[in-house]
C-alpha angles and dihedrals in degrees: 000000000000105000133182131212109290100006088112106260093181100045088058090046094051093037087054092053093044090053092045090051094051095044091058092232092115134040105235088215093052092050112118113188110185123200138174095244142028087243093064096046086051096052104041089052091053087057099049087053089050082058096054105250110180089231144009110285110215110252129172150125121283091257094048099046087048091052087053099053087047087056095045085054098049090047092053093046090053096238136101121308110238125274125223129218114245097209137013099199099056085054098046084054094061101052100047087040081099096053125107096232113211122149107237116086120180145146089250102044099044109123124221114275113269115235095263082066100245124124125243118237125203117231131352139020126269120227109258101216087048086059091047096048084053089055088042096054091039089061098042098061081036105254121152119208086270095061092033095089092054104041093053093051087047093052093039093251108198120198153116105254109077113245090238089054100048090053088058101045091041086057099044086050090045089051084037091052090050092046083061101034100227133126130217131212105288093043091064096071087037090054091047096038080057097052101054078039096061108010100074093181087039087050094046088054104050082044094058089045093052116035105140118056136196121179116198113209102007095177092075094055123130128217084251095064091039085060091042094049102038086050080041087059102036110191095339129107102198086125131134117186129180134189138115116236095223091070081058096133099138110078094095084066102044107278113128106231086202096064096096097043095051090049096098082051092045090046110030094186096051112127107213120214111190110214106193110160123108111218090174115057141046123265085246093049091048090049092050087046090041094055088061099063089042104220138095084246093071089070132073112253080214130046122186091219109251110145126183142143124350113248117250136222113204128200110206122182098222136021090240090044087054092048080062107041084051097043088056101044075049089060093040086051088059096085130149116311091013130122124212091225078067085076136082140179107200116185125173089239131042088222090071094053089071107070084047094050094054081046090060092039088060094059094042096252112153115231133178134185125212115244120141087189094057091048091055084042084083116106090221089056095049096046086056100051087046085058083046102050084065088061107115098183140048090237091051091053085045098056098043088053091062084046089060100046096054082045099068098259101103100149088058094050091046094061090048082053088051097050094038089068094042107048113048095201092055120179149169091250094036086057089050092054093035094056085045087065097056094051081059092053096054090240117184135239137193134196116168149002097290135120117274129228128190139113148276098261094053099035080071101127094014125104129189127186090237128037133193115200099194130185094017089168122140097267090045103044097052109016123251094243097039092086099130114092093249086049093059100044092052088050086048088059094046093058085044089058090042095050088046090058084082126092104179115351120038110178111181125188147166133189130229093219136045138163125224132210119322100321092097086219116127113239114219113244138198137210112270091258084240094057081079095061093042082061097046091054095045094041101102104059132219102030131167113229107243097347110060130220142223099297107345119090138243124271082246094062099046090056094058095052089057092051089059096042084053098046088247111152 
């Protein structure tokens, strides 16, 4: 199912398991729906059980899914169920802590490996998360340290780390992770890819519990959890996906964009349903969206109807003058009957949302950013899930999880309550390695009425009434590094998904100025180079999506403006 934002991706899903269920041609029992965040699996079980399914259908992220299937073979085995490391970098910390850091990293100037086996490097020190985003992308298109060298010179890999020197370090963390025996986040789809690889009785089981499969947002899958689900699936075909290539915004990270438009090729007998039309924004906010992709696809060939304000581009002098400039249209947007939760602030880095952030802060505006990892960061937390991990029984989880609420921790024990519903064999220690895979996943989380800030990359599947685009400068959209064809149209895409979190407002802006690190001297800035075609689309004011008005213009023609505007024959 190719479906567009908006168009309702996880009604259809849910409808199609429903149908199937009362059909009789699936089990609901041995219904497995798979999704890229806890979000999703929760609420596409609360909508099952709105439809009346006679019992709870298994829903829950690749990683998830894979954890649970570890712990029913250990369980069957009779030994421990796997542990999972709570954090790479820390880790990888450890095992480089031996390592002379310098910055300079050559063939000639490699030294000859120390007798703990790690290479000496010749002058600064490499950023540690950077290291661990390199493992991350090599596993999950299912390199080892040995093929790791290759296969980054041959996609262009840009970072600081030296290739030479990630391998060594990928395979010191890989021997450091067995010592110990723990697993992190991508084994866990490797271990259990290997399993239903090489354990024919433990394959057949998994097989009879699962039978009937449903992927959510199949655009963003890696060659990892292709292998996982086709050995999931063995030599069946009872398989619905559904996804929309142009929210492909992963592949930077590992996930192969071409996964949905080879799927006719991967599965011959695979009937495709279009769903294009948008339910969620206005007509004016899918033309302005639309004008950033550059083709007639990237509309819906059907509209609802809802119209509402034209999207505007601002030119502000400098950032903190744009933080201000935002902060106050913020306030103007809170008007009557309007949460702030209805707001959001959406920016390409992290980095820019800070100056916006102390700009709200200023006019007493609440704001929250969804991290999940800064949320489990808190020593009361911590020291929760420490009391949890002892818990031996699901009753026992179950019951600690009551205690926490009353005690003021509800989000907690509202992930206990998540993964209580999801993992039958639910335990205190289950829960502990469980809420470390959604830390992994960047899975957000949300407390209070408050405005929320994040970027384009993690308000994927979130939607808001009214959207900011801040800091849309060349270096930013697109990103400095994403320069290759296949680079910039991933970044096109990724300020696609971020426009199409609006329903009703979009407000785009950029500044002319901004300053960099600690040297106090402006840095000259230009215009994204798509801004352009998002002002071309909106320029005749008001327009009727689809319909036209006295002197405005159809969704169609704006588009085509911005075509032109773009090159795009």
């Amino acid at each position: 199912m190719l479906a567009g934002a908006g168009s309702g991706k996880t009604r259809v899903l849910t409808r199609r398991i429903a149908w199937r269920v009362s059909t009789g041609s699936a089990l609901p029992e041995h219904v497995l729906a798979v999704t890229f965040t806890r979000k999703a699996a929760a609420e596409l079980r609360a909508r099952l059980a709105g439809l009346g399914l006679p019992e709870t259908v298994r829903a829950g992220t690749f990683h998830s899914v894979a954890l649970s299937e570890l712990r029913q073979l250990a369980a069957e085995e009779r030994r421990q169920p796997p542990v999972v490391l709570s954090s790479k970098v820390r880790l990888l910390g450890k095992v480089t802590s031996g390592w002379s850091p310098r910055t300079s990293w050559s063939g000639e100037g490699r030294r000859s490996r120390t007798a703990g086996g790690a290479r000496r490097l010749e002058e600064a020190v490499f950023p540690l998360a950077e290291l661990a985003q390199e493992i991350e992308w090599a596993k999950a298109r299912l390199l080892d340290p040995s093929s790791y060298e290759r296969a980054a010179a041959i996609a262009g890999r840009s970072t600081s780390w030296p290739p030479g020197l990630v391998a060594d370090a990928f395979h010191a963390y890989e021997l450091e992770k067995r010592r110990r025996r723990v697993l992190d986040f991508e084994d866990l789809l490797s271990r259990c890819s290997e399993a239903l690889e090489d354990d024919a009785e433990f394959a057949a089981s998994a097989r009879w519990r699962a039978r009937h499969f449903f992927v959510d947002e199949y655009q963003d899958v890696n060659a990892a959890q292709l292998r996982f689900l086709r050995l999931f699936l063995g030599e069946r075909h009872d398989l619905s996906v559904v996804g929309d290539p142009f929210q492909a915004i992963y592949a930077w990270n590992g996930s192969d964009p071409e996964a949905i438009t080879r799927f006719t090729a991967d599965f011959p007998d695979a009937a495709v349903v279009e769903l294009r039309t948008n339910y969620r924004s206005t007509g004016e906010v899918l033309v302005a969206a639309g004008a950033v992709l550059g083709h007639v696809r990237a509309l819906p060939a059907g509209v609802p109807g809802n119209s509402g304000p034209t999207p505007t581009v601002t030119e502000f002098g400098t950032g903190p003058e744009e933080a201000e400039g935002v902060a106050k249209r913020a306030r103007l947007a809170k008007r009557p009957g309007r949460c702030w939760s209805q707001i959001a602030v959406l920016a390409r880095t992290n980095a820019q949302l800070e100056a916006v952030e102390q700009a709200m802060s200023r006019r007493q505006i609440p704001t929250r950013s969804p991290s999940l990892a800064s949320f489990l960061d808190g020593e009361d937390v911590q020291m929760a899930l420490g009391d949890a991990a002892g818990l031996p029984t699901r009753e026992a989880l179950s019951a600690w999880a009551a205690d926490v609420a009353e005690s003021g921790q509800e989000e907690l024990a509202k992930l206990a309550r998540e993964y209580l519903e999801e993992d039958s064999w639910a335990n205190g220690a289950g829960f502990r390695n469980w809420v470390v895979t959604q830390v992994r996943s960047g899975e957000p989380v949300f407390h209070s009425d408050a405005v929320t800030l994040t970027t384009f990359h993690r308000s994927k599947g979130l939607e808001w009434p009214v959207v900011f685009l801040v800091g849309l400068e060349d270096g930013f959209v697109p990103i400095s590094y994403a320069r290759d064809p296949d680079a910039l149209a991933e970044e096109r895409r990724l300020l696609y998904v971020a426009c199409t979190r609006a329903g009703e407002e979009l407000h785009c802006s950029f500044a002319r100025e901004r300053i960099f690190g600690s040297s106090g001297r402006p840095s000259v800035r230009t215009p994204s180079p798509w801004l352009r075609a998002i002002e071309a689309a909106v320029a005749s004011s008001p327009f009727d999506a689809g319909r036209g008005t006295e002197g405005g213009m159809t969704a169609k023609e704006a588009l085509e403006i911005s075509r032109r505007s773009l090159g795009v024959s």
